[in-house]
C-alpha positions in Angstrom: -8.4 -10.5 15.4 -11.7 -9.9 17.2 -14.0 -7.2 15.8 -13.7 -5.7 19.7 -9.9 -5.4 18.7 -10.4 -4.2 15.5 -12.2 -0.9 17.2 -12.0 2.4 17.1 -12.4 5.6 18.7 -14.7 7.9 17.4 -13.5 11.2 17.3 -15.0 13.9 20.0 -17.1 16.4 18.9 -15.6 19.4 16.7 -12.3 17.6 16.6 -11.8 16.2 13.1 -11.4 12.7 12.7 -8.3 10.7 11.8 -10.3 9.0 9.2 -11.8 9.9 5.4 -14.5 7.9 6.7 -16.1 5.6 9.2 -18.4 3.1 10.6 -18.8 2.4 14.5 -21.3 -0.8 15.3 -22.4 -0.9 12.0 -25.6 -3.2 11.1 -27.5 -3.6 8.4 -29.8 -6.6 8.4 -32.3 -7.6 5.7 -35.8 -9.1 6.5 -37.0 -10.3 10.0 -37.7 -13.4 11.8 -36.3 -16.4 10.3 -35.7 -14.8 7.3 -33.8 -11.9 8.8 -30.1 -12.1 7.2 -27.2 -9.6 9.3 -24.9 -8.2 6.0 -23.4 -6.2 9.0 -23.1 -7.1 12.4 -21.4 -4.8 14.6 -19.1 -3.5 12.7 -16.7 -0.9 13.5 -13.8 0.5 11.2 -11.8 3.4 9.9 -10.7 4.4 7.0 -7.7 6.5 7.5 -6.8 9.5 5.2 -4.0 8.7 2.7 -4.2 5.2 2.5 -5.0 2.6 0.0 -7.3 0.2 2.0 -8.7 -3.6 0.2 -11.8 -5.4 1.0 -12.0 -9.0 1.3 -14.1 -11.6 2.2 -16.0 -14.9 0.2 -19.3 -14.2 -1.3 -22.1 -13.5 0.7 -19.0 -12.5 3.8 -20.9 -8.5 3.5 -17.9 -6.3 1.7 -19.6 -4.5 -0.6 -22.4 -4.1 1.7 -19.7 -2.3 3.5 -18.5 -0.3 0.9 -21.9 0.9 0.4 -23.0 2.0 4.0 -19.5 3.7 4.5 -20.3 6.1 1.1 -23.5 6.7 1.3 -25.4 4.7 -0.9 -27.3 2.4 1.6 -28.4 3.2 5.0 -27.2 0.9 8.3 -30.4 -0.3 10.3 -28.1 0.5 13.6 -25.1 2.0 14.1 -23.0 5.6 12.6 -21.3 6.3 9.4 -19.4 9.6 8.9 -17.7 10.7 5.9 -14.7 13.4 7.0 -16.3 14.7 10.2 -20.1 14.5 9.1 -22.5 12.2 10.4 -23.6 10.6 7.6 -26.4 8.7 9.3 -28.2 12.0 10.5 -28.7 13.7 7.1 -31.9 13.2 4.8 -31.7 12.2 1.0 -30.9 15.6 -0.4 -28.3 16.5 2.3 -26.7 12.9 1.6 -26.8 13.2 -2.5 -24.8 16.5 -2.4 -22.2 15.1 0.2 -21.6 12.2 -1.8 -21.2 15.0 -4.8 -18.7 16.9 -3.1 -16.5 14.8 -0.7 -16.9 10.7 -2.6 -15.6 9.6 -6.0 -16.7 6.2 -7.4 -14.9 3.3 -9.7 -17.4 0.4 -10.4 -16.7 -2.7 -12.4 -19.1 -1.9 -14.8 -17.8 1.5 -15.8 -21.0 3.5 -15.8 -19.7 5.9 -18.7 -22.3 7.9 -20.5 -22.6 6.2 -23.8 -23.4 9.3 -26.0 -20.5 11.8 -24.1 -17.0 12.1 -25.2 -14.6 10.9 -22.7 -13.3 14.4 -21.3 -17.4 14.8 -21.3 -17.7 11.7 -19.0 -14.7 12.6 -16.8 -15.8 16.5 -16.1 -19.5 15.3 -15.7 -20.0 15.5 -11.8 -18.5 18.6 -12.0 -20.6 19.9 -14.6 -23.7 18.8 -12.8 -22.7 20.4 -9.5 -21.9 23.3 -11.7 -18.1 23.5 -10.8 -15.1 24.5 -13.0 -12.6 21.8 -13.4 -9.0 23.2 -12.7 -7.5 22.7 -15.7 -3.8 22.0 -14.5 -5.0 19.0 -12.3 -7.5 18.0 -15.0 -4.4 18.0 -17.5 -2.0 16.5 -15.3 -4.9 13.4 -14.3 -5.5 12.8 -17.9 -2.0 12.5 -19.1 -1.2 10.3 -16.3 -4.2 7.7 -16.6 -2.5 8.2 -20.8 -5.8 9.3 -22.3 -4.7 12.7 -23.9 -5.3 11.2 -27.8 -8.8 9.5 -26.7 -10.5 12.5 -25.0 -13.1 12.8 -28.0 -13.8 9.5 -28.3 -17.1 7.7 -27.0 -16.8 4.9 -24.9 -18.0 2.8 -27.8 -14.6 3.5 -29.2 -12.5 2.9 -26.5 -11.2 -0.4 -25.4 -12.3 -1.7 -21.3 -8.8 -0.8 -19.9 -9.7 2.8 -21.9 -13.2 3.2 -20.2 -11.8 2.1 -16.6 -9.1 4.7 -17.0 -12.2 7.4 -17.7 -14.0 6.0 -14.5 -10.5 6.2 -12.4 -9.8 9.9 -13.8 -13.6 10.9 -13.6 -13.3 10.1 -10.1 -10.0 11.9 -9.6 -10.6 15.0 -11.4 -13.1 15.9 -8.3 -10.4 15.5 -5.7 -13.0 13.9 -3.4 -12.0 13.1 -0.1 -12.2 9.6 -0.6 -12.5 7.4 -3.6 -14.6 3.7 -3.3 -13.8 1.2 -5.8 -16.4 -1.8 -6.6 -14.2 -4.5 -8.2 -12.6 -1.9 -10.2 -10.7 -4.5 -12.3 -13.4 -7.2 -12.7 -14.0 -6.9 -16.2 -10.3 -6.5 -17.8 -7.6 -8.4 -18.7 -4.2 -9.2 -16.7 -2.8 -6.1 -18.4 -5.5 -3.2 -17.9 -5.5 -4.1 -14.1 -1.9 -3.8 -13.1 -2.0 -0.6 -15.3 -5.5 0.9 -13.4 -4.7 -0.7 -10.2 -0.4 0.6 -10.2 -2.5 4.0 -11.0 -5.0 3.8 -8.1 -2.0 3.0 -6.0 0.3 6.1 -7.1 -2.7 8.3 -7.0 -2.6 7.6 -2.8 1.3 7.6 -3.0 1.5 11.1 -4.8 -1.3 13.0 -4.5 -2.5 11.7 -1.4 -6.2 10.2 -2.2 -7.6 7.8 0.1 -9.0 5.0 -1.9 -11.3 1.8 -0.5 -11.2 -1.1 -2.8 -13.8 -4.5 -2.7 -11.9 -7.1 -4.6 -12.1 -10.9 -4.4 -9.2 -11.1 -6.2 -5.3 -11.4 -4.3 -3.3 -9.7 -6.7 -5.5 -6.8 -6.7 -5.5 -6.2 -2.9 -1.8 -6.8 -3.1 -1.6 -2.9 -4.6 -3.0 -1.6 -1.2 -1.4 -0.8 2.1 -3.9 -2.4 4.3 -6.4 -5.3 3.9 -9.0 -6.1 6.1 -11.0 -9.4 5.5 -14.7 -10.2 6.2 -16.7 -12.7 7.1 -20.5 -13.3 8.4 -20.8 -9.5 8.4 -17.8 -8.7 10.9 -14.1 -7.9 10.4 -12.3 -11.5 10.9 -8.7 -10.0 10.1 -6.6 -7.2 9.1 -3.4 -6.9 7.0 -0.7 -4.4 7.0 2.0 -3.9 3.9 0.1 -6.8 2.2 1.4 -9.1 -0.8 0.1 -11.5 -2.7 1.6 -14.5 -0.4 1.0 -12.8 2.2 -2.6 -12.3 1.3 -3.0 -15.8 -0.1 -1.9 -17.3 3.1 -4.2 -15.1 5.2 -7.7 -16.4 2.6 -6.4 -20.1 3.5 -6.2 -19.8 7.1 -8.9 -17.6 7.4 -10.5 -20.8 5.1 -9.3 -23.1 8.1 
């Protein structure tokens, strides 16, 4: 599928948008002349409210540059980004910072916990820095499903990886953003933690409705989502509906072809 195919429409003004976010003709290159190197290049997708979307794409193919670009946290040298119904591209640092504060939750491989906070202290952190209130019903009802409810005054020294990811995953919950990215959210655990964060991830967009974008290299991670779309040379080569793992694996090897 052609990235002309893969279009589209971006929403008229004051109507809001279908999508928890978006990118229409979407570049972002990187150095100039022979050097220059297009991460993007004309790309144009939504993300639609609800859904559990995957990223795919080898090395180098411009996923998480992607990822990025659509949240906030890098700027396209062409093109528009919205988040909800707000022009992402038009706002200055400041305006951007508290946007991403209020509507975006992150999961990154890595974690990011804060090593000397408890883990109720890591999860209720964003809030506590935008000086919200967590409701304590949702907070309750995210923690005992992500099973951390004997581990909430433990530091993430004392908690296994699968334990710190499930922090990260409620952390990001407890905010109810409007949409969720997730940087290879599973990279760093075993077999087990994964299907138990990633069957999470994928009943938080059943249940309670959270949109969630997911970059994975890996097949049986994007076989928890609803929709993958696969990239290559900074474009969107392909898109996949009610994905699973064959389905996905077949997909990489003619997309290989």
């Amino acid at each position: 599928m052609s990235n002309d195919q893969m279009s589209q429409p971006v929403p008229p003004q004051g109507q809001a948008p279908a999508w928890a976010a978006q990118i229409h003709g979407g570049y972002k290159i990187y150095g100039t002349g022979d050097a220059e190197v297009r991460a993007l290049n004309g790309v144009t997708v939504g993300f639609e409210r609800g859904r559990f979307t995957a990223i795919m794409g080898p090395s180098g193919s411009g996923k998480s540059t992607l990822m990025q670009c659509a949240a906030g946290l890098d700027r396209l040298t062409g093109g528009a980004a919205w988040i909800g119904e707000v022009d992402i591209t038009s706002l200055n640092e400041k305006q951007l910072t508290l946007l991403r504060r209020e509507k975006v939750g992150f999961i990154f491989q890595q974690f990011n916990l804060l090593p000397t906070l408890s883990a109720q202290e890591n999860i209720t952190f964003p809030l506590d820095l935008a000086g919200r209130t967590p409701d304590k019903d949702w907070m309750d009802h995210v923690v005992a499903t992500v099973g951390l409810g004997d581990r909430l005054s433990h530091k993430p020294s004392e908690l296994s990886g699968g334990q710190q990811q499930r922090v990260a995953v409620a952390r990001a919950l407890v905010e109810r953003p409007e949409i969720i990215f997730a940087d290879e959210p599973t990279g760093n655990l075993d077999s087990h933690s994964s299907a138990e964060i990633l069957s999470f991830m994928a009943s938080a967009v059943r249940d309670f409705g959270q949109t969630v974008v997911m970059v994975t290299h890996d097949p049986v991670a994007a076989a928890y989502s609803s929709r993958v779309l696969f990239l290559a040379d900074g474009q969107i080569v392909h898109e996949l509906m009610a994905p699973t793992r064959d389905t996905i694996l077949d997909a990489m090897r003619r997309l290989g072809d």
